[in-house]
C-alpha positions as CSV (number, residue, x, y, z in Angstrom):
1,X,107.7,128.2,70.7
2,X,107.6,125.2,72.6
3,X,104.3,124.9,75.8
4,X,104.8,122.9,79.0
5,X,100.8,122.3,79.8
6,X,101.3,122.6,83.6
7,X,103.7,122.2,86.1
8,X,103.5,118.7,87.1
9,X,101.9,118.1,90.5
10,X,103.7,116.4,92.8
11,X,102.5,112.8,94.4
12,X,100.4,113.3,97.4
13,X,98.9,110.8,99.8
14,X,95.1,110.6,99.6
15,X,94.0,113.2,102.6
16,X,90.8,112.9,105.6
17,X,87.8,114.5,104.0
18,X,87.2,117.8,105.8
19,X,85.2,121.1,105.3
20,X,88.1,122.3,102.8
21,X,88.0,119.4,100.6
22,X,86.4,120.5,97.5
23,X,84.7,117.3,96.5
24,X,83.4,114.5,99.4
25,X,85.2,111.2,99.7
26,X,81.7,108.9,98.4
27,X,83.0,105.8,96.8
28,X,81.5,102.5,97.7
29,X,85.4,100.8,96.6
30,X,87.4,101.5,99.0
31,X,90.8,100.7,98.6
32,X,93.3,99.1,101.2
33,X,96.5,100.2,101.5
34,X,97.8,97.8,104.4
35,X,96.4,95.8,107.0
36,X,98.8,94.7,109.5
37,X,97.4,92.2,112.7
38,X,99.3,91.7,115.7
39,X,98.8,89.5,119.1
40,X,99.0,91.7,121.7
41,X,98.4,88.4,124.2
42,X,97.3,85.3,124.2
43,X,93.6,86.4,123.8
44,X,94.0,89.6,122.5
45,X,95.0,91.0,118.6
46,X,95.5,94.4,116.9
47,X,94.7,95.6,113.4
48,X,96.1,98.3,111.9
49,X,94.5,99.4,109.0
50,X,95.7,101.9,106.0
51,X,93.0,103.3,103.0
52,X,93.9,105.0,100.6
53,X,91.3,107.6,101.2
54,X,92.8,108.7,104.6
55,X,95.8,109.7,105.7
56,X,94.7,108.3,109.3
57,X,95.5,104.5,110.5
58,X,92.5,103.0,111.5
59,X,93.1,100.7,114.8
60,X,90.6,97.8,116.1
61,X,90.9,95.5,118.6
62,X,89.4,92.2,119.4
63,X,89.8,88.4,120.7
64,X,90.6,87.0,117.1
65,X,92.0,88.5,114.2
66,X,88.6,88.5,112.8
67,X,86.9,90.5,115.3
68,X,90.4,92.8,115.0
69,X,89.7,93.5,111.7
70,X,86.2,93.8,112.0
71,X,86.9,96.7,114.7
72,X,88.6,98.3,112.4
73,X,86.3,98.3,109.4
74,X,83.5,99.6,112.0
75,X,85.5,102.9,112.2
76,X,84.8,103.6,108.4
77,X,80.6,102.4,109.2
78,X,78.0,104.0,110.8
79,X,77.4,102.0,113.4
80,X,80.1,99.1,114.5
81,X,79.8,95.8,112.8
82,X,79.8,92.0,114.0
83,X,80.5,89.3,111.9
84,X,76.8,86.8,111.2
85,X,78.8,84.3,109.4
86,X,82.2,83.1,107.5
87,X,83.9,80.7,105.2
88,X,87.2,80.8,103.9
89,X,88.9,78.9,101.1
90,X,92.6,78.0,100.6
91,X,93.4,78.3,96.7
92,X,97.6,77.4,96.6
93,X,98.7,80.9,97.6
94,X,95.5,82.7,98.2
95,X,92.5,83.2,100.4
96,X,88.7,83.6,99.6
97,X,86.5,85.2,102.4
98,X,83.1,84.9,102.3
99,X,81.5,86.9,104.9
100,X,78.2,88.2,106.4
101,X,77.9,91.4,108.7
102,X,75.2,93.1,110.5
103,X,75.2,96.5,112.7
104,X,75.8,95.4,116.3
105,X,72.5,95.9,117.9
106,X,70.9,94.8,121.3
107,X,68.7,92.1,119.1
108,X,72.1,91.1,116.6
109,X,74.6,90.7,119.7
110,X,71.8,88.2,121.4
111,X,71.4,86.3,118.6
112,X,73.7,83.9,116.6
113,X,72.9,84.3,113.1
114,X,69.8,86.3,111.3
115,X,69.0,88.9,113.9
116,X,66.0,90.0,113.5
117,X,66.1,93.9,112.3
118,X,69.6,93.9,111.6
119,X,70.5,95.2,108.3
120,X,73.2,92.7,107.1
121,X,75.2,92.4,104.0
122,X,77.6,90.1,102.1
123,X,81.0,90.2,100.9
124,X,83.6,88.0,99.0
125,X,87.4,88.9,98.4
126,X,90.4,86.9,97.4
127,X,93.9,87.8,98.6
128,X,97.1,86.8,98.8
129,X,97.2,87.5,102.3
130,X,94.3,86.3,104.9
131,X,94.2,89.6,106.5
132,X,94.1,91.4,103.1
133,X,91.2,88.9,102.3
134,X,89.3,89.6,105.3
135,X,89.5,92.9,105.3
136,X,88.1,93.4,101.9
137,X,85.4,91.3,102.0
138,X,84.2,92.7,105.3
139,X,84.3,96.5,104.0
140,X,82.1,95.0,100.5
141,X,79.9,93.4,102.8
142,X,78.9,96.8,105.1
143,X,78.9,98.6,101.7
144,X,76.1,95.9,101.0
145,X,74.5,96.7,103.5
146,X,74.5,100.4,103.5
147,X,76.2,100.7,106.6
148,X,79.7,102.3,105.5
149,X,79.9,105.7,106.5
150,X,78.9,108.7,104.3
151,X,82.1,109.5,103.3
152,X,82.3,105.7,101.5
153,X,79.2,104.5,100.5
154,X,77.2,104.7,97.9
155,X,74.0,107.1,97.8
156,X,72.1,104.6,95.7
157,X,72.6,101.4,97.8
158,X,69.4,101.7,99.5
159,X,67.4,101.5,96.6
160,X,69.3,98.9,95.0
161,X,69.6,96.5,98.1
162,X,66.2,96.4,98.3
163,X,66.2,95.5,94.6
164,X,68.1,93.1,94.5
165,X,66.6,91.4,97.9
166,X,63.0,91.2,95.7
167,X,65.3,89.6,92.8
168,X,66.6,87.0,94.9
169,X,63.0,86.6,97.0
170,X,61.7,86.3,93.0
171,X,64.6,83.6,92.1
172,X,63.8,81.7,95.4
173,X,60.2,81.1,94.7
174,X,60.5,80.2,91.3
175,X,63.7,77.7,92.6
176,X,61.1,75.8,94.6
177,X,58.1,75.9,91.9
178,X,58.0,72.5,90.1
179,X,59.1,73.3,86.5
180,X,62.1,71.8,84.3
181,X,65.6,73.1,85.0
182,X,65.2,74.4,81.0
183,X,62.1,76.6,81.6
184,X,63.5,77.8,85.3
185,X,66.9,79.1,83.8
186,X,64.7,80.7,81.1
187,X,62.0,82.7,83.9
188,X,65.6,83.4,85.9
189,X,67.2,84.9,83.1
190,X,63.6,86.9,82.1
191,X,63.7,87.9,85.9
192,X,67.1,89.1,85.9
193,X,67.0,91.3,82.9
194,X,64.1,93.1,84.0
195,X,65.6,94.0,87.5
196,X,69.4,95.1,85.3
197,X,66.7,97.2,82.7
198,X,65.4,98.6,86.2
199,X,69.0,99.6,87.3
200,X,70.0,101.0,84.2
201,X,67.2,103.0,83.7
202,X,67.5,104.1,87.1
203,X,70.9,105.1,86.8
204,X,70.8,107.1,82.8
205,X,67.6,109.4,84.6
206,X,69.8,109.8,87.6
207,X,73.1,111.1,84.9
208,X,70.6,113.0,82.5
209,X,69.3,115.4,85.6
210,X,72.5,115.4,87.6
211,X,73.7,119.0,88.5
212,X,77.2,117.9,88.8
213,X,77.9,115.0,86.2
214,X,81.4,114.8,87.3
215,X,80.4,112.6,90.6
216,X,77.7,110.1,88.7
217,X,79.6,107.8,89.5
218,X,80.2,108.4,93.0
219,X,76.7,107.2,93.1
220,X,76.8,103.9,92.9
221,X,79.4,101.0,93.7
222,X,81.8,100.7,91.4
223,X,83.4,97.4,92.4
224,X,82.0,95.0,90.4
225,X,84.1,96.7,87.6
226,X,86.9,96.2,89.5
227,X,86.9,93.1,91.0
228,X,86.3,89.8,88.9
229,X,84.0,87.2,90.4
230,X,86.0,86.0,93.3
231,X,86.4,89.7,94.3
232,X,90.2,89.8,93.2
233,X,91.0,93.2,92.0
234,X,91.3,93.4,88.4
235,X,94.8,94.4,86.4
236,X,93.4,93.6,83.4
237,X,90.0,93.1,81.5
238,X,89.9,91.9,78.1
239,X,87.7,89.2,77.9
240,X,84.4,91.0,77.5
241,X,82.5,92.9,74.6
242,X,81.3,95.6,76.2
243,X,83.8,98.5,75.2
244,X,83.0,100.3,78.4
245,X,84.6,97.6,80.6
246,X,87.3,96.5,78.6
247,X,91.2,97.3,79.7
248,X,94.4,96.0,79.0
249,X,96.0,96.9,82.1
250,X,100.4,97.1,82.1
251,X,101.2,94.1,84.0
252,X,101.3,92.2,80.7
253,X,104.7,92.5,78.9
254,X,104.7,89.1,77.9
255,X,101.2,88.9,75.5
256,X,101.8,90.2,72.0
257,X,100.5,93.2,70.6
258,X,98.0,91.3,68.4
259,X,96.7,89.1,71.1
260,X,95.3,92.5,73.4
261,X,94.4,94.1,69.9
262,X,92.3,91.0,68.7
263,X,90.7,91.1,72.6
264,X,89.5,94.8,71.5
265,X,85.6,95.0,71.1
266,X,84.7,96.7,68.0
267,X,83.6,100.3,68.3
268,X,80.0,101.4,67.5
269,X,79.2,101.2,64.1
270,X,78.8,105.0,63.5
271,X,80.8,107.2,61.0
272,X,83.7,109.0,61.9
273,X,82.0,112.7,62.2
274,X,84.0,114.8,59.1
275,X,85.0,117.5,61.7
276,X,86.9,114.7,63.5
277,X,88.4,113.8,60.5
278,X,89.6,117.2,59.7
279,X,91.7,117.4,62.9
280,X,92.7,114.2,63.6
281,X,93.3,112.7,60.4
282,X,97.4,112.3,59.3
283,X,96.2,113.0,56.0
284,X,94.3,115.7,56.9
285,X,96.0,119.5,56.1
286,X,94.4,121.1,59.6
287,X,95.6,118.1,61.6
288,X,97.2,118.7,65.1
289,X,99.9,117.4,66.3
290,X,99.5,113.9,67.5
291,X,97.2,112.7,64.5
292,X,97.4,109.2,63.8
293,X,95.9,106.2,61.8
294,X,92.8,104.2,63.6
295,X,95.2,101.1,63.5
296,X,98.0,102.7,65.6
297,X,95.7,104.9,67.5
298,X,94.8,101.2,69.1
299,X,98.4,100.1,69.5
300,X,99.0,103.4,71.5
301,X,96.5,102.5,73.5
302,X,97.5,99.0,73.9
303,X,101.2,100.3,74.8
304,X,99.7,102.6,77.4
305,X,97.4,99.9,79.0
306,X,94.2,102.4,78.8
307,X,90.5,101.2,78.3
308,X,88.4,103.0,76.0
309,X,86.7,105.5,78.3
310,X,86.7,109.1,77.1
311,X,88.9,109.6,80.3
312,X,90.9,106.4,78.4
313,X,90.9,108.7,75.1
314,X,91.7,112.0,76.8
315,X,95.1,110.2,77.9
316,X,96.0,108.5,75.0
317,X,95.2,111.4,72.7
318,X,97.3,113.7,75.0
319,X,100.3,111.2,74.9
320,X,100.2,110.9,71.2
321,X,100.7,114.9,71.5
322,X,103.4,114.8,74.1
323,X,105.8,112.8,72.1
324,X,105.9,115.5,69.8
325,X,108.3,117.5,72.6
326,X,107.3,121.0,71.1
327,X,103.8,122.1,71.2
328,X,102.1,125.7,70.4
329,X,100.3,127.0,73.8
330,X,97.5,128.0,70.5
331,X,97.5,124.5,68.8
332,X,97.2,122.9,73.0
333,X,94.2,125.2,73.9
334,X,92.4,125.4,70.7
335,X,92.0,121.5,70.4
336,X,90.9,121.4,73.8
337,X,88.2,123.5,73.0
338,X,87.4,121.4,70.0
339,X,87.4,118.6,72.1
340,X,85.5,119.8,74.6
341,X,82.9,122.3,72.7
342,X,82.9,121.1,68.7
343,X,83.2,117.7,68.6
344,X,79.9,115.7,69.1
345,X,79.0,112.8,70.8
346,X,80.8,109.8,71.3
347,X,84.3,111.7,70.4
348,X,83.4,114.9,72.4
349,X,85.3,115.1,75.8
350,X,83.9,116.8,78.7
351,X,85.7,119.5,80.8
352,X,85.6,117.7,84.1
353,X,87.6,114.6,81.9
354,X,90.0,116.9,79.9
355,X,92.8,116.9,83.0
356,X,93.6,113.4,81.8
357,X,94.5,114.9,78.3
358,X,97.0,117.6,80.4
359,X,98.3,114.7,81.8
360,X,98.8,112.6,78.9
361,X,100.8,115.6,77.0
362,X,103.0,115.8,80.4
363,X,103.3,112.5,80.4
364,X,104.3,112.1,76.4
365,X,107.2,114.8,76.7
366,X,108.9,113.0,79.3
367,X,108.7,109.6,78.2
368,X,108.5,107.7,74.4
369,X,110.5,108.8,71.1
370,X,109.9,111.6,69.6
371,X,106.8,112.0,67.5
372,X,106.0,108.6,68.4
373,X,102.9,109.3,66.2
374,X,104.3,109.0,63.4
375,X,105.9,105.5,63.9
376,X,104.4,102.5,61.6
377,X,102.8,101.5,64.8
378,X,100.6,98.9,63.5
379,X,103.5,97.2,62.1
380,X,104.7,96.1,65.6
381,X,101.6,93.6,66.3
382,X,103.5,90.9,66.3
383,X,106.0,91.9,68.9
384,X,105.6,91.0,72.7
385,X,104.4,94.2,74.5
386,X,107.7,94.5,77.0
387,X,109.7,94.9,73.7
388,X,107.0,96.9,71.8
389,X,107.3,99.2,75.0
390,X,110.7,99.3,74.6
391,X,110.9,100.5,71.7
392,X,108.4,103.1,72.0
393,X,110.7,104.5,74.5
394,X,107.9,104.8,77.1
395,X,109.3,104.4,80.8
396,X,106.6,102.5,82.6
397,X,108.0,104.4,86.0
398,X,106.9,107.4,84.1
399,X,104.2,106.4,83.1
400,X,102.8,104.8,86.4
401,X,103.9,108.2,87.7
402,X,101.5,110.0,86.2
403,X,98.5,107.6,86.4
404,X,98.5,108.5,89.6
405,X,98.8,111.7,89.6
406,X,95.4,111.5,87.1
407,X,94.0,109.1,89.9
408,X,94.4,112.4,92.2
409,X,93.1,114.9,89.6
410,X,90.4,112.9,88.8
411,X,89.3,110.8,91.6
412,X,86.9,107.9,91.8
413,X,86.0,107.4,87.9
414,X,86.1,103.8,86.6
415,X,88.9,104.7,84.3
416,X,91.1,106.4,87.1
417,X,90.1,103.7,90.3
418,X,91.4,100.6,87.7
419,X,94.5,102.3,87.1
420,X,97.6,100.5,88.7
């Protein structure tokens, strides 16, 4: 007897948050769809401005582009923005913003730069397009500052504003103290890792005594695990050794299996719990469907361009069963529960996470070979990934298809916001 998980759910356009919604819109990244400037007249220009989070086009209106586009951000903030300063930078094909915003108050709009009592915030973004680049940098600087909008921002960017503006007050003073350049970088980097302990902290008491662990990370701003240091959106992240950060991304058909592999930072040195063995073992006699080695365990998710999140896991683990075509609605459900209620921590996946595994198995029967599991995975390292792909069978339209659909299931998580 074969077992189709779900009916698929069909694409949908991010919706307005209203009273219906089930969970509120609160993410500090958020992501632009299209920005489109016009001039009207000769002193006059138009921005038009899609997010993904709403299904409504956001218009402002001002005597530059800037101030357009700064119109139009204000809609998304609590109070309407003005611009304290600018730079931008001309790299080939690309633009870096650098910008500095403020809530328009009596005291900001009669003063030129530093108004006094105006909260203000910084942003950088680089884009292929000026308005693009703009755009972003303005809506990471008001998140900065705590004044996007309480569908947007962050519920912790208060506290860690205020943080990071005694860090930088700390930094400043030891800057103009008379000691060597060697000892300074030494007291900066003693100074810094006690305010990142303080954040961590901060943010593991905060997950321990949440009532709904599903929006943690709603929280806080995710975008500086998005965007690399120029504030370009990341497709990839592989040069880094901290597991929870580190994706392969798609958009990368012509590296070779073995280079991504290699960029892989080794897992926690713990034993394999016996109970995961049982199950997930090929060599085990009580394995599911979808068991497979540790070596092509990685390629698969190499192929599939997932990180190594339990979200990550949930997907790739679901795939591996997919490709089988034909699964038991009893072998489906009871290793969801085993997932879910046996397994113990790091392999265990929560609930709120597991609609990433339904997804994966959806995703597995319509795209790769059959029992792609079972393919000498490892032995394809040296290929280039388009032809590894190939060969697994997976369609990448597929397979984009239903990364978003997991971005809708699942909204706002690390794993799902850096999907493409």
């Amino acid at each position: 007897m074969s077992f189709q998980p779900t009916k698929p759910l069909p694409i949908q356009p991010f919706q307005s948050p209203d009273e219906n919604h089930a969970t509120p819109l609160r993410v500090a990244t958020v992501e632009v769809v299209t920005v489109d400037v016009c001039q009207l007249s000769e002193m006059q220009f138009q921005c038009r401005l899609q997010l993904r989070q709403t299904s409504d086009v956001l218009i402002g209106e001002g005597d530059t582009m800037l101030s357009a586009i700064t119109a139009a951000v204000s809609l998304i903030c609590r109070k309407p923005l003005q611009i304290i300063s600018q730079r931008i930078r001309k790299f080939d094909s690309t633009y870096q913003c650098v910008v500095v915003v403020s809530e328009q108050t009596p005291v900001a709009k009669s003063s030129a730069i530093g108004a006094s009592g105006a909260t203000q915030g910084a942003g950088r973004a680089l884009a292929d397009r000026e308005e693009f680049a703009w755009t972003q940098a303005i809506i990471l600087a008001a998140n900065h500052a705590g004044l996007l909008s309480r569908d947007y921002r962050a519920n912790h960017q208060k506290e860690l504003r205020n943080w990071a503006s005694e860090l930088a007050n700390e930094i400043s003073l030891l800057a103009s103290d008379k000691v060597t350049p060697e000892s300074s970088t030494i007291e900066a980097e003693g100074l810094i890792l006690d305010y990142l302990n303080r954040a961590a902290s901060a943010a593991v008491i905060t997950a321990v005594n949440h009532p709904k662990p599903e929006t943690i990370l709603s929280l806080f701003d995710t975008s500086a695990w998005l965007y690399d240091r120029h504030g370009r959106h990341r497709d990839s992240y592989t040069d880094t050794d901290l597991w929870l950060a580190w994706y392969p991304g798609i958009d990368n058909d012509e590296l070779t299996v073995d280079d991504v592999i290699r960029s892989m930072p080794a897992a926690p040195a713990t034993a394999i719990p016996w109970i995961v063995k049982l199950f997930e073992n090929p060599n085990s006699r009580l394995r599911f469907r979808g068991a497979i080695d540790l070596e092509d365990h990685d390629v698969m998710h190499v192929l599939l361009g997932r990180g190594l999140q339990d979200q990550d896991e949930a997907f790739v683990l679901g795939f591996a069963m997919g490709t089988a075509k034909k699964i038991s609605r009893l072998e489906y459900h009871v290793f969801k529960f085993l997932m879910a209620r046996v397994y113990p921590e790091p392999y265990r996946i929560p609930s709120f996470l597991q609609p990433a595994f339904d997804i994966g198995v959806r995703c597995g029967q319509q795209t790769g070979v059959k029992d792609l599991y079972k393919h000498g995975l490892k032995d394809w390292r040296g290929l280039k990934l388009g032809e590894a792909r190939r060969r697994a069978g997976i369609d990448m339209t597929v397979l984009r298809e239903h990364f978003q659909i997991e971005q809708q299931e699942i909204p706002f998580t690390i794993a799902s916001l850096r999907l493409p």
